[in-house]
DOTIKOL-654073 format. One line per field, with one value per residue (C-alpha): residue number from 1; residue in one letter; y, z, x. Coordinates in Angstrom, 3 decimals. Each point is the difference from the previous one (the first is absolute). Layout:
N
n (NUM,...)
res (A,...)
py (Y,...)
pz (Z,...)
px (X,...)
This chain:
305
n (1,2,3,4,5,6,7,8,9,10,11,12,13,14,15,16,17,18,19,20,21,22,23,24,25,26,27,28,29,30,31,32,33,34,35,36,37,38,39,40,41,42,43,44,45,46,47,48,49,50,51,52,53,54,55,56,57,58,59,60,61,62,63,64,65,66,67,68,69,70,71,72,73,74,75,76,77,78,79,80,81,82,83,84,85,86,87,88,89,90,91,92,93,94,95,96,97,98,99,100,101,102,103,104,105,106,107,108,109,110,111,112,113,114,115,116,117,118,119,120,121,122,123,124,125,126,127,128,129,130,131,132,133,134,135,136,137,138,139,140,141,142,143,144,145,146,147,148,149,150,151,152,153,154,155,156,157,158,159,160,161,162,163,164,165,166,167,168,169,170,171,172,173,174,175,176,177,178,179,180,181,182,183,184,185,186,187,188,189,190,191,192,193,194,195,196,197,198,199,200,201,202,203,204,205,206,207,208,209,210,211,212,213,214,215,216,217,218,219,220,221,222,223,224,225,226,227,228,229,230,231,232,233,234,235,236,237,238,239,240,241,242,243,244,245,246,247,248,249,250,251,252,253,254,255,256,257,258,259,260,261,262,263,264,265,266,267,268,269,270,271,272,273,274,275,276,277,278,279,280,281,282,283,284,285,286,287,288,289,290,291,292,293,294,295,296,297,298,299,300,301,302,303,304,305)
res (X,X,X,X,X,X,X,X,X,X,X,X,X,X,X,X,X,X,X,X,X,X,X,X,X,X,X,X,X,X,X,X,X,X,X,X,X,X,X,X,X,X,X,X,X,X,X,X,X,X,X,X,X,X,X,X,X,X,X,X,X,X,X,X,X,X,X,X,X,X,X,X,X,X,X,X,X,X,X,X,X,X,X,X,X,X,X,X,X,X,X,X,X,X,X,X,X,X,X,X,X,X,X,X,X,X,X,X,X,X,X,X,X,X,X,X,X,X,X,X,X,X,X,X,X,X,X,X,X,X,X,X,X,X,X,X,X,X,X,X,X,X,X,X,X,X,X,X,X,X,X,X,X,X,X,X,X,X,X,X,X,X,X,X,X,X,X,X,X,X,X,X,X,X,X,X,X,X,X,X,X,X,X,X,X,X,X,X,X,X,X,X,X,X,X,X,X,X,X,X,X,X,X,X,X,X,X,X,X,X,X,X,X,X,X,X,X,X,X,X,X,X,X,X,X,X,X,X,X,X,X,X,X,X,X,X,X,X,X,X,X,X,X,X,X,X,X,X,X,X,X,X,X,X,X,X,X,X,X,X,X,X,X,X,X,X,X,X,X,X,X,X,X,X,X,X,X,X,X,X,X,X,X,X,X,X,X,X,X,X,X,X,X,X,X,X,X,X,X,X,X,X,X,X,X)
py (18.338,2.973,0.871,-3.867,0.503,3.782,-2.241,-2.827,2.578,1.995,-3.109,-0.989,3.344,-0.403,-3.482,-0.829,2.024,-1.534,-3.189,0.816,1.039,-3.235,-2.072,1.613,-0.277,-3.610,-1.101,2.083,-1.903,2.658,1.122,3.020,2.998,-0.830,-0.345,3.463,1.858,2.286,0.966,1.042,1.707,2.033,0.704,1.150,1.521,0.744,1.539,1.737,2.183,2.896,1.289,2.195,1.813,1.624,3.322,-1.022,-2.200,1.486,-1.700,-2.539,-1.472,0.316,-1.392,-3.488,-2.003,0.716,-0.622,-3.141,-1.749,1.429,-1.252,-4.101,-0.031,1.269,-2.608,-2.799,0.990,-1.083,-4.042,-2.711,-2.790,-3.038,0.002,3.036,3.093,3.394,3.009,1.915,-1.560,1.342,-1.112,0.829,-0.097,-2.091,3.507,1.733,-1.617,-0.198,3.526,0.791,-2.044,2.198,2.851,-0.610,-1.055,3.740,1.675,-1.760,0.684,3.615,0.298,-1.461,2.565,3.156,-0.933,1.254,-2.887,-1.920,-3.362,0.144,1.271,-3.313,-2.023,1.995,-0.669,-3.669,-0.415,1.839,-2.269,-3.686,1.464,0.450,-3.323,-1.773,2.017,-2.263,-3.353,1.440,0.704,-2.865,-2.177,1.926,-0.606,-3.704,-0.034,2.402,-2.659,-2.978,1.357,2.522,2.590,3.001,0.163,-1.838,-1.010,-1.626,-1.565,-1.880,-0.635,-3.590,-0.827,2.212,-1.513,-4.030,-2.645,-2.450,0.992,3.876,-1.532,0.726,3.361,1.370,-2.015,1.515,3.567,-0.349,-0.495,2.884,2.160,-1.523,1.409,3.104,0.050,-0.497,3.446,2.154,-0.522,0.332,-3.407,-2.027,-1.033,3.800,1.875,-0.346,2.152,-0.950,1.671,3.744,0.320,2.494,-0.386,-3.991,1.592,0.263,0.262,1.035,2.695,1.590,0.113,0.846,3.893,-1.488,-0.306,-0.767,-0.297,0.680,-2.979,-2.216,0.911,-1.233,-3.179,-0.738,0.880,-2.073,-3.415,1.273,-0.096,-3.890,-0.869,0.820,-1.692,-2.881,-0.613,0.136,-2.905,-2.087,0.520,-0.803,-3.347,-0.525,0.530,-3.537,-1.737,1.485,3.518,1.358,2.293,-2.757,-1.429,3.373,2.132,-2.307,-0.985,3.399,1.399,-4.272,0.214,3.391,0.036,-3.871,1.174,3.923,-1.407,-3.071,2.224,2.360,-2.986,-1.879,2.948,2.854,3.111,0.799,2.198,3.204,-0.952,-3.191,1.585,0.831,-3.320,-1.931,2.731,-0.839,-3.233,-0.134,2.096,-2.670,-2.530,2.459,0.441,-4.379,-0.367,2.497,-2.113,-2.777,1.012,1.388,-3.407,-1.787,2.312,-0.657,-3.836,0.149,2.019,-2.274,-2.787)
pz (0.975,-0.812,4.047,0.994,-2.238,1.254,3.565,-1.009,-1.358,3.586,1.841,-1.931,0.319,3.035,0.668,-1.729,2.365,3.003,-1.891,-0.867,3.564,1.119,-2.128,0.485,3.638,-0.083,-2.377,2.648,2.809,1.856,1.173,-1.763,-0.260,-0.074,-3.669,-0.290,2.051,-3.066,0.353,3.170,-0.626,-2.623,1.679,2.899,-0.376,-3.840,-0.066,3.575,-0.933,-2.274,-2.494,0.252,-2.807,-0.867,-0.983,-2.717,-1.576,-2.268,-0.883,-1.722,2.856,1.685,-2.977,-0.202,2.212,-0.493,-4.511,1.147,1.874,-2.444,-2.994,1.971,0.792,-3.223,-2.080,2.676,-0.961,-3.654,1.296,-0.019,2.565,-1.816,-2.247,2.026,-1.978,1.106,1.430,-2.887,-3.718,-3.323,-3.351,0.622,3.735,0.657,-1.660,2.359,2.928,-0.796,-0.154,3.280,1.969,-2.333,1.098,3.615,-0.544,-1.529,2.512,2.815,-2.455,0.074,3.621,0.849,-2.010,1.081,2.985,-0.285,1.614,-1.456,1.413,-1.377,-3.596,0.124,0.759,-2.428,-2.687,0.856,0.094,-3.505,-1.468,1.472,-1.040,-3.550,0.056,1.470,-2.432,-3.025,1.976,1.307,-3.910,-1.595,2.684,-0.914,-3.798,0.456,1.737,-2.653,-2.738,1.611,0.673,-2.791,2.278,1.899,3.495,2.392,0.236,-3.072,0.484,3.154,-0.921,0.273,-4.089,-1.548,1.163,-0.724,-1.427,1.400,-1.618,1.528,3.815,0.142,-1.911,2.985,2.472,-1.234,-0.436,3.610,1.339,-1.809,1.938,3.027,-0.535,-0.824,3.148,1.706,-1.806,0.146,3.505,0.933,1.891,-0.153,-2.308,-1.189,2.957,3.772,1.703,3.463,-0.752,1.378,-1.881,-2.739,-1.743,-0.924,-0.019,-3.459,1.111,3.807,-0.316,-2.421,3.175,2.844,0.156,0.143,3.301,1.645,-2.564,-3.165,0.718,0.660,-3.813,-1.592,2.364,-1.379,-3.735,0.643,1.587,-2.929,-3.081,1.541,0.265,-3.666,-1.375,2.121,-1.059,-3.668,0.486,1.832,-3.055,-2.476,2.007,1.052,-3.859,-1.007,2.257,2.008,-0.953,3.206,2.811,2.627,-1.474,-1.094,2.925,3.040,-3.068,0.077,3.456,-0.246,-2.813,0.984,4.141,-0.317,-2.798,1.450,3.542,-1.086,-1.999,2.758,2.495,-2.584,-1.934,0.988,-2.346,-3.135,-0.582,-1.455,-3.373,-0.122,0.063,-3.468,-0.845,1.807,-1.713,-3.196,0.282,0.942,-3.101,-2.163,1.228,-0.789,-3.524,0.174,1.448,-3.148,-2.789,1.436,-0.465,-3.040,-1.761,1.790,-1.283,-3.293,0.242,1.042,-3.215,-2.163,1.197)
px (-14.757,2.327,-0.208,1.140,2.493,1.417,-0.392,2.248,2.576,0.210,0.137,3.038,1.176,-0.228,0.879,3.229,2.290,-1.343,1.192,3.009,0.834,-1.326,1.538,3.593,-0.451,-0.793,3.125,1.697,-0.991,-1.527,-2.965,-0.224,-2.539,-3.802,-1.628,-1.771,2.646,0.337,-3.220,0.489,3.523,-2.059,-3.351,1.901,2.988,-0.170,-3.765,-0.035,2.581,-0.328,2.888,3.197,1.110,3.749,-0.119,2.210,-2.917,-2.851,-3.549,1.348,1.620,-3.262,-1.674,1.492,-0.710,-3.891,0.743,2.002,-3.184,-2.758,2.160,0.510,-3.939,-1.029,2.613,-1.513,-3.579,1.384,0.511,-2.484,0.361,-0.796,-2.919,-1.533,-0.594,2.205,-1.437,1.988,0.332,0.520,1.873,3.709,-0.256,3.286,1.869,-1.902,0.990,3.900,-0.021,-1.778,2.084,2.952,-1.672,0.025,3.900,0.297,-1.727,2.211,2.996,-0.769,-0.797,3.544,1.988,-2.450,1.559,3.623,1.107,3.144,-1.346,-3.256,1.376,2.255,-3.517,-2.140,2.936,0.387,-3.836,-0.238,2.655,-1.884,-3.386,1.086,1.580,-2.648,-2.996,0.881,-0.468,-3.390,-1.012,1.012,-1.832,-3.027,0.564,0.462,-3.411,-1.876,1.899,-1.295,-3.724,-0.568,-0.894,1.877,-2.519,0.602,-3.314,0.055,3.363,-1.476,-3.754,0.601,-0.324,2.472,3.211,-0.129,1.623,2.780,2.864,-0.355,0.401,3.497,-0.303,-2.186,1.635,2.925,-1.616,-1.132,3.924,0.940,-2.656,1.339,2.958,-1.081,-1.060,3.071,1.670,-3.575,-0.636,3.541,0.412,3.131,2.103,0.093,-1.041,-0.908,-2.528,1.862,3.028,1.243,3.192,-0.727,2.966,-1.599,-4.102,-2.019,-3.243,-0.369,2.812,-2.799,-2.129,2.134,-1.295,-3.367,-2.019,-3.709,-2.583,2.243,2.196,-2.873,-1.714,3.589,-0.790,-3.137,0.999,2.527,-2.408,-2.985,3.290,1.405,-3.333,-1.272,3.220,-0.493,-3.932,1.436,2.749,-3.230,-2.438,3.045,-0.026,-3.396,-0.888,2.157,-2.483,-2.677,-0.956,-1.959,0.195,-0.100,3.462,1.536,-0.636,2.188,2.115,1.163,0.649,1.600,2.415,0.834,0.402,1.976,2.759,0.562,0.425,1.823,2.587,0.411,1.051,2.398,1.339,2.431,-0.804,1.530,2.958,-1.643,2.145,-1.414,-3.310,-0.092,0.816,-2.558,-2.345,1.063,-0.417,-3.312,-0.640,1.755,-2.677,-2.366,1.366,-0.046,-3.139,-1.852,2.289,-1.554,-3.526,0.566,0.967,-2.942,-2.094,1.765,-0.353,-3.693,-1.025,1.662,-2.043)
């Protein structure tokens, strides 16, 4: 069951971008790219390819991109799709995967600035700045759903039993929005970013990468897909726990929720001014803060019963 479940989680790894392309190329009205064309953009011209290195960089340059994917798989080993057990669990786990997607934020952070570069300082600086930000969103969604459940692994969180009652719908549903969001400022899609741009005066997150090439650049890909993905399975079991707790309904609920609102935003939405960055982050932090108040009284409320 664990190895269905690592399955379901590189699927939608490797599924959501191909939707999200779709899907913006349809509101579009064109034709657009084919639905695994990243796949073949990184097989080919991504893995072929070996590595250059400037002198000016040292190991830890080297050493990124290689932390960055070890640190997404690992943290997506942590996620259960539905009721189906992880390959990786352990009391506390949710800490341990906030701070190995940090870590892999770190290790990109630090690869930018051994760099020298001016650009890539700005982009490991704004990256640094949305990451703390965006961190106590991340924990307080985890709190609410250790609160509601009693537990702090997400495979106790999702077993099916430990999340119930009516009046916690719209605390997950809620809870799952929030990770949605998340999404939008980890992955570094629009509102806050856009991976399509080459003005690196406007970049966070690619202007970390641009000294990156062949098989390097196509790790931060996948760490990239492997992160979006683990978020996005975590927002389905929030919802799929309200109503029908299994892998069947979380696993297309997630590459769903997550492919229809990136791609949607992307069509219908300019990106942010970099100032206004902050405050979209902040405000997604304030639900956060809303969402865990919530649960807290409900929890309240049920023990007086």
């Amino acid at each position: 069951m664990a190895a269905l479940n690592t399955l379901l989680l590189l699927l939608a790894a490797l599924a959501i971008p191909g939707l999200i392309n779709r899907t913006r190329a349809l509101l579009a009205g064109r034709k657009g790219i084919r639905f695994a064309q990243h796949l073949y953009d990184v097989r080919l011209l991504l893995l072929r390819k070996g590595a250059v290195y400037s002198p000016t960089t040292t190991a830890v340059f080297r050493a990124a991109p290689s932390v960055t994917l070890g640190t997404a798989l690992v943290a997506a080993l942590f996620v259960p799709v539905g009721d189906l057990p992880s390959a990786l669990s352990f009391e506390g786990d949710l800490i341990a995967f906030a701070y190995l997607l940090a870590l892999g934020r770190v290790a990109l952070i630090l690869a930018a600035m051994d760099t020298g570069s001016s650009f890539e300082g700005m982009g490991a600086s704004r990256e640094a700045l949305y990451g703390a930000l965006v961190e106590p969103a991340l924990m307080l969604v985890f709190g609410t759903l250790a609160l509601l459940s009693g537990y702090t692994s997400f495979d106790a969180i999702f077993s099916g039993d430990a999340v119930n009652g009516v009046q916690l719908v719209v605390v997950l549903l809620l809870a799952a929005y929030v990770l949605v969001k998340i999404v939008f400022t980890e992955a570094g899609r629009v509102p806050v970013d856009d991976p399509r741009t080459h003005l690196e005066l406007t970049m966070i997150h690619e202007v970390m990468c641009l000294d990156y090439c062949g098989v390097d650049l196509a790790y931060i890909k996948m760490a990239g897909w492997l992160k979006t993905a683990a978020l996005s399975v975590l927002a389905a079991d929030a919802v799929a726990a309200t109503c029908c707790p299994r892998w069947w309904a979380a696993a297309p609920l997630a590459v769903l929720v997550t492919g229809l609102s990136v791609g949607i935003v992307e069509s219908t939405q300019a990106r942010n001014k970099l100032a206004r960055n902050t405050t979209f982050i902040l405000t997604v932090a304030a639900l956060a803060v809303l969402v865990f108040f919530t649960g807290y009284l409900l929890q309240l409320n049920i023990g007086l019963q």
